[in-house]
N, C-alpha and C positions, 0 to 999 in steps of 0.2 A: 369334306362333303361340300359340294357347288351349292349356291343358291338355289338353283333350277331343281337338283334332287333333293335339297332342304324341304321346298316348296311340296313335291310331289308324297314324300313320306309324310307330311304333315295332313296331306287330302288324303292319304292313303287311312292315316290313324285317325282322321275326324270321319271317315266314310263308314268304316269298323263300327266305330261306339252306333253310328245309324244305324246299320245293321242288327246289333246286338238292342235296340232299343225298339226295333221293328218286330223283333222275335221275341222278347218277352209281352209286347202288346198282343200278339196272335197266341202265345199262349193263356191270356187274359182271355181272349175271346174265346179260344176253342174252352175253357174251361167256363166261360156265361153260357157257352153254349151247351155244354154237358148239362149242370143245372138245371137249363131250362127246361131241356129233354126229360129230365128225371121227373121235374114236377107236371109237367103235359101229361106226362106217362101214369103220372099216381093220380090223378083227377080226373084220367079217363075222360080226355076232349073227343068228343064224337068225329068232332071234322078229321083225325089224323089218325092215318091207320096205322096198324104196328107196320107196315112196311117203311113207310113213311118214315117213324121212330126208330125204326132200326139204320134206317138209312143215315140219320142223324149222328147215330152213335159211332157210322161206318167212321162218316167224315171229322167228326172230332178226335176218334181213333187216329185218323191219317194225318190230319194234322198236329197232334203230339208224336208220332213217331216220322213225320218229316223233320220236324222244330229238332227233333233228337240228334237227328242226321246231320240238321244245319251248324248243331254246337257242336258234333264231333269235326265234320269238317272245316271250323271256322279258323284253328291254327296252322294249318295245311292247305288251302287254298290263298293264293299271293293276289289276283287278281279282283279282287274286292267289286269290281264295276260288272263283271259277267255274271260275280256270283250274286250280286243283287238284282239286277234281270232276272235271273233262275227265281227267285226266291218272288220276287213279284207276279211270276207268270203263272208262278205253281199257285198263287192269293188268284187270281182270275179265276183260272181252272177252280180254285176250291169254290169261290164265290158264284160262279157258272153252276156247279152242282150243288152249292146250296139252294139257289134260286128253284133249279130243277124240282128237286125232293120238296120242295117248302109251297109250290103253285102255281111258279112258270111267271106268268103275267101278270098275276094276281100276288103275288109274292112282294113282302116287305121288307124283303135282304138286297131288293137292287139298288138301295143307298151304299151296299159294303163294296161296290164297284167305284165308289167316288172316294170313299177310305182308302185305296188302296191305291186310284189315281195319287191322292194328296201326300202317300209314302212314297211315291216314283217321285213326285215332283220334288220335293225336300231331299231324297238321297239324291235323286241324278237329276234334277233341274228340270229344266225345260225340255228337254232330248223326252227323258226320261217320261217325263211326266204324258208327252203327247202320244210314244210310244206304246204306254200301258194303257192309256185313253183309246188309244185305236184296237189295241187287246181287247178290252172291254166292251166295246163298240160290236166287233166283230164275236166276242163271246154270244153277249145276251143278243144280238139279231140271228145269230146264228137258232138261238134256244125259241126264241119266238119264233124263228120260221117254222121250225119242227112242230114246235105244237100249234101252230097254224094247220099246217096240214095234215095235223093228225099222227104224225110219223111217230112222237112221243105224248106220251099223257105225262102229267104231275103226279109225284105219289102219294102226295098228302089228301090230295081229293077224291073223294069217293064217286068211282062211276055213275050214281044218278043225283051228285050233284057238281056235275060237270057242266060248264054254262059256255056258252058259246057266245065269240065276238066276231063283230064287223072285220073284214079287212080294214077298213078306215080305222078303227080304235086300234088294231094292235099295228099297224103304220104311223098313228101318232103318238102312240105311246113307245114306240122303238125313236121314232125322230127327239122326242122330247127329253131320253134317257140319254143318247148318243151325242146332241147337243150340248148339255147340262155337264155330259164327260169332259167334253173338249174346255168349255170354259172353263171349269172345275181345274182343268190341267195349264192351262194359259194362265186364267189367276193366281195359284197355287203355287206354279214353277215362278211367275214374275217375282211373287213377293218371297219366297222360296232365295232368289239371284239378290233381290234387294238386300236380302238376310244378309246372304252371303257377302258384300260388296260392302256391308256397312262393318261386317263382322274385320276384313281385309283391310278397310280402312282404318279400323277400330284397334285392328292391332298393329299396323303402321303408325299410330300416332299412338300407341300405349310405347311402343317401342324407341319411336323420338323422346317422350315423356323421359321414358328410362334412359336411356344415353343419355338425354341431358342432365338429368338427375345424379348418373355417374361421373359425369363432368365438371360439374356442380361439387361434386361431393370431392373430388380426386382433386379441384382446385384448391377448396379449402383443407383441405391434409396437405397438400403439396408447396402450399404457400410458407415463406419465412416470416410471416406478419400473424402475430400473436392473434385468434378471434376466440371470442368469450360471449355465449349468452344470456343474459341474467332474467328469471321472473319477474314482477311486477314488489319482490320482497327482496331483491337484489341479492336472488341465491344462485350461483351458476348451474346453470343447465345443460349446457355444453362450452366443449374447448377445443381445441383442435391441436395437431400434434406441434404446431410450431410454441404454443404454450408450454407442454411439457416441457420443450428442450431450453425454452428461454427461463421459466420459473425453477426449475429443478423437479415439479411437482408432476405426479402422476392423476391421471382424470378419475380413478377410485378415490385419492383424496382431497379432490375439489368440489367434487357433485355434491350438491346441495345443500355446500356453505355458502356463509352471507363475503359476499365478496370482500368488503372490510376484513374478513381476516389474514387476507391474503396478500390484498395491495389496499392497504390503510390509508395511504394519502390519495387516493380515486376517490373517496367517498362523498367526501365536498363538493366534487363537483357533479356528483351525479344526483342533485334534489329534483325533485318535481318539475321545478320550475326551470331547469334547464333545457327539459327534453322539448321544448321548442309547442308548437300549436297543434293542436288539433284536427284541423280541417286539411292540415297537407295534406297531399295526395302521395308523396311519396317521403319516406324520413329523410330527414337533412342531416350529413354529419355535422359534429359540433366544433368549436373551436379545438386546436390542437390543446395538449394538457402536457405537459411533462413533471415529470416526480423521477425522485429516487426510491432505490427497490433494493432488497437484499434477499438475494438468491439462497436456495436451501444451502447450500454449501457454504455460505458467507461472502458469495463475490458480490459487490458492491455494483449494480446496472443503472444506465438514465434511459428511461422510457419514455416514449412519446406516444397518448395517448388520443382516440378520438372516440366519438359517440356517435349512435344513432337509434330511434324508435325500432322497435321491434312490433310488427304489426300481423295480426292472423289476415287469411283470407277477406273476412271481412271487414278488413279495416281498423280492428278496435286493438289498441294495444297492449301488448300482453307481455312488454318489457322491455330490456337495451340490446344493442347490440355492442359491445367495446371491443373496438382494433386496436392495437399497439406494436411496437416495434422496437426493438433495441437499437439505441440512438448513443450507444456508449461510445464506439469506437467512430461514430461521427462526432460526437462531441470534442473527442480525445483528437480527429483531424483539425477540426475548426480550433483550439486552443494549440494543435502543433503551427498550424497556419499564420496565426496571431504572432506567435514567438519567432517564427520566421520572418513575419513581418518585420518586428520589430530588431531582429538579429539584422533584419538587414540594414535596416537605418542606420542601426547603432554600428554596424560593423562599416557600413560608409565614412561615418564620424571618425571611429577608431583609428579607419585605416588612413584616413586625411591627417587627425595628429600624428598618430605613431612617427609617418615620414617627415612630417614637420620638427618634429624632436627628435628622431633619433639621430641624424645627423651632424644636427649641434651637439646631444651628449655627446657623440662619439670626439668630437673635437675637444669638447671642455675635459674628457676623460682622460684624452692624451698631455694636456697641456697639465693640468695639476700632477699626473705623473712623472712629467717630464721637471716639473717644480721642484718636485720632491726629492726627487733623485739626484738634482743638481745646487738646490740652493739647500744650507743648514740651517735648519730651523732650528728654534728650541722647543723646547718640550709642548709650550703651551701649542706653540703654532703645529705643532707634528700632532697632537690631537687632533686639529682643528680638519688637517688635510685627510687624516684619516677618517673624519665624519664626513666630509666633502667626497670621498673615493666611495667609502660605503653607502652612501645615498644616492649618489649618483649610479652604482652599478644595481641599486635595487630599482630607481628610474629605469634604467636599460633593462631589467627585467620584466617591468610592467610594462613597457613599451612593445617588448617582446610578446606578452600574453594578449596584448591589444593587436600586434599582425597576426599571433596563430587564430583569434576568436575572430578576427575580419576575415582573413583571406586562408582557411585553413586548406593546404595541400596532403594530397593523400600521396605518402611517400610510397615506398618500394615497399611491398607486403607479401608476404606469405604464408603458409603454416605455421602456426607457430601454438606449442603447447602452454597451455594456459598456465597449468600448475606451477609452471617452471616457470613464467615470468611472476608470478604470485608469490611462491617462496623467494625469490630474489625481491621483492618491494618490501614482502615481509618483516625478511634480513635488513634490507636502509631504513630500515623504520624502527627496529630495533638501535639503530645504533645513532638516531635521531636524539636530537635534543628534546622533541615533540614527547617521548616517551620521556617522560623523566617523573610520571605517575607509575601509581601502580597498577599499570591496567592489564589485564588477561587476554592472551590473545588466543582464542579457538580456530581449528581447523577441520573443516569435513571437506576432502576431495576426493573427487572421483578420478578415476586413472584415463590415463591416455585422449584428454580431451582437446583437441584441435581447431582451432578458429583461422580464417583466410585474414589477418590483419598486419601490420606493423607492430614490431614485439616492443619500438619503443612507447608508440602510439598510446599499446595497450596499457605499456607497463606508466604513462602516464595519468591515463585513466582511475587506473586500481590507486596511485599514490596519490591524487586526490582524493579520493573516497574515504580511503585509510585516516586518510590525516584531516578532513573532515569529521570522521568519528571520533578519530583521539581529540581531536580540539574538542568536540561538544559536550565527553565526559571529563568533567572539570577537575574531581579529586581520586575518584576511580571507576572500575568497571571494567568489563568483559566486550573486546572484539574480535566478533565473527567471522570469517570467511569462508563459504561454502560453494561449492562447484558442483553441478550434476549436469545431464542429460535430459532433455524435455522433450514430449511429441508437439509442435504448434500445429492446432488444425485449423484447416484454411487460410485467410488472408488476414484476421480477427489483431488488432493490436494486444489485446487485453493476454496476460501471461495465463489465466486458465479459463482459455477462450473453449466452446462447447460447439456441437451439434454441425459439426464442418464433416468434409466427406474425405481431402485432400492433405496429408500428415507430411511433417517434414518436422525432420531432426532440427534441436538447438541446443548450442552450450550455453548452461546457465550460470550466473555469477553473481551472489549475492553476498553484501556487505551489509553486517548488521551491528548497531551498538547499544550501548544501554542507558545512551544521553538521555535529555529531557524531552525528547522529540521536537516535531517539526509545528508548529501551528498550522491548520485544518485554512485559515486563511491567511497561510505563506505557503500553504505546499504546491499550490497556481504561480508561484512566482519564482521558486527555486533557480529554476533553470532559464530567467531572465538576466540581459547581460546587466551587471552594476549592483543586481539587488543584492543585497549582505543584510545581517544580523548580528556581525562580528564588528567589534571599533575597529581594528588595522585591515578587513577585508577588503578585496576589490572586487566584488561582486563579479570575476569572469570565471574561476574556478568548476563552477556545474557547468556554467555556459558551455564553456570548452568541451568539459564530458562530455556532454551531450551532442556538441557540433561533432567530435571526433566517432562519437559511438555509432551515429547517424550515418556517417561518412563511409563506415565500415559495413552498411546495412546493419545494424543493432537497435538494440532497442534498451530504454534503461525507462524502468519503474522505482516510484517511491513509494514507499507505503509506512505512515504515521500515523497513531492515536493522538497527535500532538498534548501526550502527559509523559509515556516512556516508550523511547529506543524509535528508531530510525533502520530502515532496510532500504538500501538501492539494491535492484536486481538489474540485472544485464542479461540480453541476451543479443547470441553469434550466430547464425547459421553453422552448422557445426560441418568442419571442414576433414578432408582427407589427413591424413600424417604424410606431411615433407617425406618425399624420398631420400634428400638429404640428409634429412635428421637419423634416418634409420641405420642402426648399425651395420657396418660389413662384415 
């Protein structure tokens, strides 16, 4: 439906209820009028003959069985605007013969001709109003002319005492009535249009009000920034949908608890005496706030909060308002940022020694071999060469792990299935000297899981990890290794990231052991190059992980009680199956 017939259906249905409000009035009236008839008639008033009264009872007759006609034909007539002219013309006509029957000039029903004006003017305006005025007009001059000349008598007045006027008095008493109509219809219709214009405006701006109101309200649902309202007893009042999905919590079981039970470390800061002054004019947020949060589920969030007064219409306050935001996976960019920072530094350093040594090992490696093989030592000195070979090729090894953690190169990569390179690190691990505990080693894999990387890349990854956990459990224990399938929604670093719209498959890889865990402040350092906890370590072992995992778009979490066991999880974008690899 257009505006234009929007608009018209709406005058069409507000014109009706006038109608329908005009026709219960008239039948209010014709029924004061019956009444009155009744008691005229039982008190036997000498001035009014039974003609007269009968004539009364004609037209109150008439008018309940028009009003009858008006309600049968009200849902079958479309044109509402003709049929209210009918309806007013036929109030003239009645009101013309009440005046008749009741004394002509002398009659006190020719105010029901200004009643009837002031219904033209309110259902049809101005048109309206001046048209039924000129009805009127032409009515009652019409009736005074008759009984000017004689032509009609009054019925209510009895032949000897019928009084006779001036031409001058029933010429001013027609001008006075005719006049009085017309104003009656001018004033009536203006404030009538006024009605209407304020009524048009009124619902123009109730209409803005609402839009805005729904704009308002569709921002806040629609927003990712946590809002919270609290009473003046710091109970929530309201929350809004980005709450749910960031707390875990649903708004039936937040409403009208004390905020403290929810997010405990807010409370501090929200005393009296932070909500700022009084005389503002408008609430000031408050300094940022951040705390740690523990999701119903157990995921571990940093939230960045703020405040602000909560004020009614008139100013006085009636509580907080608290915004907040999950600040975790920016946290987690700003401590990747830092490690790249300093990955780089250090991989500059690295990369500056490494070439500065490895050249001369490479020299001194040849030349003691070439010692060896050519001059006869004795026993003592053939030990000695042989500490000198083996120290030196564990130099060129570290030297080695100091170019892959500087300058790591992304080799030639493919598909490659995980299981398969996992059960083969498994297998070298087994037949390591590292294993010479009695440690257990568990398997949960899922089938056919495919990653876009380098199988040696990968398979160096996993054998640090492994040999990381058997180093940590000292005299025994059980290590993990488990493979699945995960959905990650949206762009969210965090492994059980929520409330994202956009799913994308990844292969998961989690190594777990049942060492002493990781210390709560060392688990920020892990994956710095140099840092160790071990005496023979070189602290580039996670580095590398993590430079390599990175490398492949992955991702690798820790997660420690720093009292027991240790879990790296990994995650791949989870890739096609090699064509290659598939049988023919």
């Amino acid at each position: 439906m257009s505006e234009l017939e929007q608009d018209s259906t709406e005058r069409n249905e507000e014109l009706l209820g006038k109608i329908k409000w005009l026709m219960v009035l008239r039948l209010l009236f014709a029924t004061f009028l019956l009444v009155a008839t009744v008691v005229v008639q039982a008190r036997a008033y000498p001035s009014f003959s039974n003609t007269s009264l009968a004539s009364l009872y004609i037209l109150t007759g008439v008018i309940y069985f028009l009003t009858l006609c008006y309600a049968l034909l009200l849902d079958r007539i479309k044109k509402y605007i003709f049929f209210a002219y009918v309806q007013l013309v036929f109030d003239v006509l009645f009101v013309t013969a009440l005046i008749y029957v009741t004394g002509g000039i002398e009659s006190i029903f020719s105010f029901m001709y200004i009643l009837t004006i002031i219904n033209a003017a309110i259902m049809l305006y101005r048109r309206g109003g001046l048209l039924i005025a000129s009805a009127s007009s032409i009515g009652y001059g019409s009736l005074l002319d008759l009984q000017y000349f004689g032509i009609i008598h009054p019925y209510y007045i009895r032949a000897s005492e019928l009084m006779t006027y001036t031409i001058g008095y029933y010429f001013y008493t027609l001008l006075m009535n005719i006049a009085a109509f017309y104003l009656v219809a001018f004033l009536s219709s203006y404030l009538a249009e006024e009605l209407r214009r304020s009524g048009v405006k009124l619902k123009a701006k109730q209409y803005d009000l609402d839009q805005l109101e729904l704009l308002n309200r569709n921002i806040v649902q629609s927003i990712n920034t946590g809002l919270i309202t609290l009473n003046n007893q710091l109970e929530i009042s309201y929350i809004n949908p980005a709450v749910e999905q960031i707390s875990g919590f649903v708004y039936r079981d937040l409403e009208g608890i004390h905020i403290g039970d929810i997010f405990p470390k807010i409370v501090p800061y929200l005393s009296i005496s932070d909500r700022g002054g009084d005389n503002d004019d408008m609430p000031q947020p408050q300094k940022g706030i951040d705390v740690d949060f523990d999701r119903r589920d157990g995921t571990r969030l940093h939230l960045g909060f703020s405040q602000s007064i909560l004020k009614d219409p008139g100013g006085d306050e009636i509580g907080l308002i608290l915004i907040f935001q999950d600040l975790t996976e920016f946290r987690q960019m700003q401590e990747q940022v830092r490690r790249m920072d300093r990955l780089a530094v250090a991989g500059e350093l690295a990369a500056g020694i490494a070439h500065e040594i490895k050249n001369p090992l490479a020299s001194l490696s040849g030349s003691i071999q070439m010692l060896r093989d050519e001059v006869d030592f004795g026993p003592m000195q053939q030990r000695l060469m042989d500490i000198t070979m083996r120290e030196a090729e564990r130099l060129n090894a570290l030297v080695n792990e100091f170019l892959l953690f500087a300058r790591p190169e992304r080799a030639v990569d493919r598909s490659v299935e995980v299981n398969e390179v996992i059960e083969d690190t498994l297998e070298m691990l087994k037949n390591s000297p590292e294993l010479s505990r009695p440690i257990r080693i568990e398997k949960t894999l899922s089938k056919n899981l495919w990653v876009h990387i380098d199988s040696q890349r990968l398979q160096q990854v996993i054998w640090n990890l492994v040999l990381n956990a058997v180093q940590e459990m000292k005299n025994s224990g059980r290590l993990s290794v488990a493979t699945a399938i995960r959905t990650k929604r949206g762009s969210g670093d965090a492994p059980r990231d929520y409330a994202r719209d956009r799913q994308e498959k990844l292969a998961e890889i989690s190594i777990s052991d049942t060492g002493p865990g990781i210390l709560p402040e060392n688990q920020g350092k892990v994956f710095d190059p140099f840092f160790t906890t071990k005496d023979q370590g070189t602290g580039l072992g996670l580095t590398i992980v993590h430079r390599i995992v990175e490398n492949y778009d992955g991702k690798i979490f820790l997660d420690s009680d720093g009292r027991s066991g240790t879990t790296f999880t990994l995650h791949f974008p989870l890739a096609e199956e090699d064509p290659q690899d598939r049988p023919q």
